[in-house]
C-alpha positions in Angstrom: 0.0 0.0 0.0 1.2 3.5 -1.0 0.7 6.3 1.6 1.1 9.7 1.9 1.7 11.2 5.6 0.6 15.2 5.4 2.5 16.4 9.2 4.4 19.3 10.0 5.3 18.3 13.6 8.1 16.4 13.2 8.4 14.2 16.1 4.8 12.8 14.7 6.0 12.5 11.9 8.7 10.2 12.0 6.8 8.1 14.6 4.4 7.4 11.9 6.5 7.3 9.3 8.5 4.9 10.8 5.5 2.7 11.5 4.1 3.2 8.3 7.4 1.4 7.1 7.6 -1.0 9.4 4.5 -2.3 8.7 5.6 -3.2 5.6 4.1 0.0 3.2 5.5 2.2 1.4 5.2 6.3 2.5 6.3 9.8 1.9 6.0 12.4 4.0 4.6 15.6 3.3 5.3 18.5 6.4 3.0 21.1 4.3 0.0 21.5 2.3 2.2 22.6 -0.5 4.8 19.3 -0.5 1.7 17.3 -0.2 0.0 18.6 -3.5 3.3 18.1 -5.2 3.4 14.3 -3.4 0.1 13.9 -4.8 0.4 15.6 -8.3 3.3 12.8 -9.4 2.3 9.5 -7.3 -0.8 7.9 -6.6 -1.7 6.8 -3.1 -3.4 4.6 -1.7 -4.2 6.4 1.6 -3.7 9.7 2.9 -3.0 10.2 6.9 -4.0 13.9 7.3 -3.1 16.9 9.7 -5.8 19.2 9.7 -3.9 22.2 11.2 -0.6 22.8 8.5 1.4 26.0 8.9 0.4 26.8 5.0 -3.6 26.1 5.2 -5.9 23.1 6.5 -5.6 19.8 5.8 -9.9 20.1 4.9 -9.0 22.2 1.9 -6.5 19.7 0.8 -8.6 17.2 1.0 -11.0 18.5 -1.1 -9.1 19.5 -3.6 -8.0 15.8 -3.9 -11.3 14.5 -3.9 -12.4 16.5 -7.1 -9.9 15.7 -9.2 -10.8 12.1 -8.2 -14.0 12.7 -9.1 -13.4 14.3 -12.5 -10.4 11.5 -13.4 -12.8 9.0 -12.7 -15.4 9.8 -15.6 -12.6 9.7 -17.9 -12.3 6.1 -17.8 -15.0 3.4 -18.9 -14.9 1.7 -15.3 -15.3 4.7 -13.3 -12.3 3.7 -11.5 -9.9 6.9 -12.2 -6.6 7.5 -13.4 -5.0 5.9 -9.9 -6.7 2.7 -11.0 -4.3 -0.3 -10.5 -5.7 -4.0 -11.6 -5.0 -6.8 -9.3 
């Protein structure tokens, strides 16, 4: 599983980052709303852990913004599956 980690406090971060690893996934971590869009623009994840307070804007806003290009990248394709669909 692919997952993107969006926190800025750091000790957090590598706490979860480290059991994100450990667990056997893959991750990237994101400290701002800013390195998370870039994250997000060039890989496609599987699941996003969210901070909702980010020193450059909420994680809410991000989140939505996500969300609607899912939705528009999704009627794009005949299975209504998106761009970030992977067959098993």
């Amino acid at each position: 599983m692919r997952i993107l980690l969006v926190e800025d406090d750091a000790g957090l971060g590598e706490a979860v980052r480290d059991q994100i690893t450990a667990s056997g996934h893959t991750g990237d971590w994101a400290q701002t709303i800013a390195d998370a869009k870039a994250c997000s623009q060039t890989v496609s994840y599987d699941l996003i852990l969210l901070d909702l307070m980010l020193p450059d804007g909420t994680g809410i806003v991000f989140f939505a913004r996500v969300a609607r290009g899912r939705r528009a990248s999704a009627g794009n394709h005949p299975d209504g599956a998106g761009s970030d669909h992977r067959p098993d």
